[in-house]
Each structure stands twice: as C-alpha cells, then as structure tokens.
Residue, then its C-alpha position, 0 to 999 in steps of 0.5 A: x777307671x780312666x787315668x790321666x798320665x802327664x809326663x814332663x821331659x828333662x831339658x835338652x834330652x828331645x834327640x831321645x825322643x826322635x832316637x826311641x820314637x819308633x819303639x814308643x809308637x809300636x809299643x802304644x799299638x800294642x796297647x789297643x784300647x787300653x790307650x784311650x789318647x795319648x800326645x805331646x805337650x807343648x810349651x809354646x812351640x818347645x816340646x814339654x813332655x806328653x799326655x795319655x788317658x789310660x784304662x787301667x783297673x788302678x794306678x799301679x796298673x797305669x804306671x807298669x804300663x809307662x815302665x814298659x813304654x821304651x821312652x821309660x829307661x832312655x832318660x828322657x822323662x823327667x816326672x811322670x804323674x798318674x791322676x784318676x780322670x773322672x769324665x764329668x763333661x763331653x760333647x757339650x753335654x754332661x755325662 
C-alpha cells in the first residue's frame, strides 16, 4: 500500500532541521524503495514541514518508520499524519 505522510513543523524550530539534516538524508538512503518520494513543504518561501509517499504493508508500519527518522526525537515535527494514498491519475492518463 502507498501512504501519504505529511509533517508539519513547530514554529521557530528550522535550526533543528539544518542541525539534523544529514542524519535525515542518510537514514532515507537506507530506506531504498520503501521511499517512493519525500520533500519539504513550503508556505510561501517559509518552510512548513514535509511530505513523503511511502510503501508500507499498514500505517503502524509507515509510522515506525517516521519513529526512526532522526528528525523524530529533535522536536521539530509538530504533527504528523500517515493517509493511504490510492493512485487514481498519472501521467495524464488513469490507472
């Protein structure tokens, strides 16, 4: 299954985002396939938090993944929700 896992950051907490950033790249490199895209969020040119399409056989699964994510025990995420993601359009065409 796909999920859809949208994070959003406490306020005034980005110098945890440069601070851990390299930990948090590493630790998606380790993930291969499992991380089928992830990025920032932006609100304007303000970073809002970030987004990432994972394969996971269930939710519980998706979110341990985010628990081992470095960025997790810092602070900085604020929320985080974990959606099925059910693909219903792509490359202008339906699937």
């Amino acid at each position: 299954m796909l999920f859809c896992v949208l994070f959003q950051d406490n306020p005034g907490k980005d110098y945890l985002r440069q601070d851990h950033m390299a930990d948090h790249l590493a630790y998606l490199d380790t993930l291969g396939s499992t991380i089928v895209g992830a990025g920032p969020l932006f609100e304007g040119t303000s970073g809002h938090g970030g987004m990432w399409l994972v394969q996971a056989d269930s939710a519980p699964e998706a979110q341990k993944l985010v628990e081992r994510d470095p960025f997790w025990p810092t602070g900085l995420r604020k929320s985080v929700s974990i959606l099925e993601w059910r693909q219903v359009f792509r490359d202008g065409q339906r699937t």
